[in-house]
C-alpha positions, 0 to 999 in steps of 0.5 A: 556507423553500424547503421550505415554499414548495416543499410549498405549490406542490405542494399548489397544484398537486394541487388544481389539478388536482382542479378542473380534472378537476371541470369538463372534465365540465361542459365537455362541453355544447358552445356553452353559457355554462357551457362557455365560462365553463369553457373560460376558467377552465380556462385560467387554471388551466392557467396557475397550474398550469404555474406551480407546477410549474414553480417546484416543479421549480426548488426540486427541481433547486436542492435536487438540485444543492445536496445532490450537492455536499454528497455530494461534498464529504463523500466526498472528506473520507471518501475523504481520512480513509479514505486516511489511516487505511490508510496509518497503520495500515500503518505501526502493522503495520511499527512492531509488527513491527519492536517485536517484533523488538527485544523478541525481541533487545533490543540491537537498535537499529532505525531505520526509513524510508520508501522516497524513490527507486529507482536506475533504474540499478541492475538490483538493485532498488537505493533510497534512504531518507529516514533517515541518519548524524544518526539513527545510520546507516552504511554496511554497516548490514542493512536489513531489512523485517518479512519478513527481510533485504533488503539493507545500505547502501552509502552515507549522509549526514545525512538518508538512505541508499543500500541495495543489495539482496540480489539483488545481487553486491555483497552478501556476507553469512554465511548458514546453513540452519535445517535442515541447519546448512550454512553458506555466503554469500549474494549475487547474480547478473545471471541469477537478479535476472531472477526475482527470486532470489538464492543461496547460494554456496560450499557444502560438498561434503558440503552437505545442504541441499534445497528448502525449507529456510529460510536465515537470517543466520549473524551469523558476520562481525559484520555481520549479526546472527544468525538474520535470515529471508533466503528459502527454497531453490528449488533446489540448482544446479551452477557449471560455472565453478568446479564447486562447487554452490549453493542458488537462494533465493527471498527471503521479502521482494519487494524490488522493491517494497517503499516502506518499511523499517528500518536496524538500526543497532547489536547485540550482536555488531556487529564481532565476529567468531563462530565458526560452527557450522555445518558 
């Protein structure tokens, strides 16, 4: 109706002023009763018009304001929806990762979460999950991301649990590079966190791993499963503390930042001890 009313009043108002320009050439002879009767006609005119307008300026701003609000509100249910979608399909991508990693080892039982707090008082980048012992979790379990290993936990209860990462000196876990075969054990250092970095100790002297070499979890200590991707070696460095060398590695996951991951609950080997055979 507002629309109608609106189209009349512009249609008012162009005829209007079509008139108006008819008679402002008649209105040219001065002091005549034809110009006078113009002069106060064209008053009257002026003044419908500057109503019309008026009032088709007031439905446009009516109309303007109402469709604005409309806009908004339908884009901030796109921008909810849109929000929504990205964080579902990014948790479908960790979910698929951590499907294909169960195909590949089906023993696997994996359990995954959602990264609830940090421990500001941790310098490892230590945090807590929101899964725990009611869904099958124990401390020392791996957590790994669909990246590799980032860490275990170092305590639980029902509904969550903490994980130390693999940057800290805590961690002691059996590792081995792909490459080479030399085995040693992963843990962490005050120094190398500062970079993000972690490393393998207690190489062998006759030790043949270099950079770039990819290191994996032995799965020699019935912790940690077998062939779990850790990092990449940066560098070979020597301990002038205890004269032995070892490898600086640089995670393949970044674990100061991650907001989810998943506990690997049970596996095969799971409390056995394997022999290595590794060098």
């Amino acid at each position: 109706m507002k629309k109608k009313t609106h189209n009349r009043n512009l249609k008012a108002l162009i005829i209007t002023l079509i008139i108006l320009t008819v008679l402002s050439v008649f209105s040219q002879a001065e002091n005549s009763l034809v110009s006078s009767g113009v002069n106060t006609l064209t008053k009257g005119l002026f003044r419908v018009s500057a109503r019309a307008a008026a009032s088709a300026d007031s439905a446009t701003r009516e109309e303007l304001l109402r469709e604005n609000e409309e806009l908004k509100r339908e884009n901030a249910s796109l921008r909810a929806q849109l929000s929504e979608y990205i964080d579902t399909k990014a948790e479908n991508e960790r979910l698929w990762s951590y499907y294909g990693l169960k195909k590949e080892n089906p023993s696997y039982q994996v359990v995954p979460g959602n990264v609830i707090r940090r421990d500001v008082n941790d310098d490892f980048y230590a945090f807590t999950l929101d899964v725990g012992t009611a869904l099958g979790v124990r401390v020392g379990a791996p957590v790994i991301t669909e990246n590799g290993l980032v860490g275990w936990v170092s305590q639980a209860d029902a509904a969550a649990c903490k994980v130390k990462t693999i940057l800290s000196p805590d961690t002691k876990a059996s590792v081995t590079d792909k490459q080479s075969g030399d085995s040693g054990v992963l843990s962490g250092s005050v120094s190398l966190c500062e970079n993000h970095l972690t490393a393998m100790t207690k190489l062998a002297e006759s030790h043949q791993v270099k950079e770039g070499d990819m290191i994996v979890t032995a799965g020699t200590g019935g912790v940690y499963p077998a062939g779990l991707l850790v990092g990449q070696v940066q560098s070979i460095e020597f301990n002038k503390y205890d004269a032995s060398r070892y490898a600086v590695i640089k995670p393949y996951e970044d674990v100061s930042s991650i907001t989810a991951a998943a506990v690997i609950t049970d596996f095969d080997s799971k409390g056995k001890v394997v022999k290595s055979d590794a060098k």
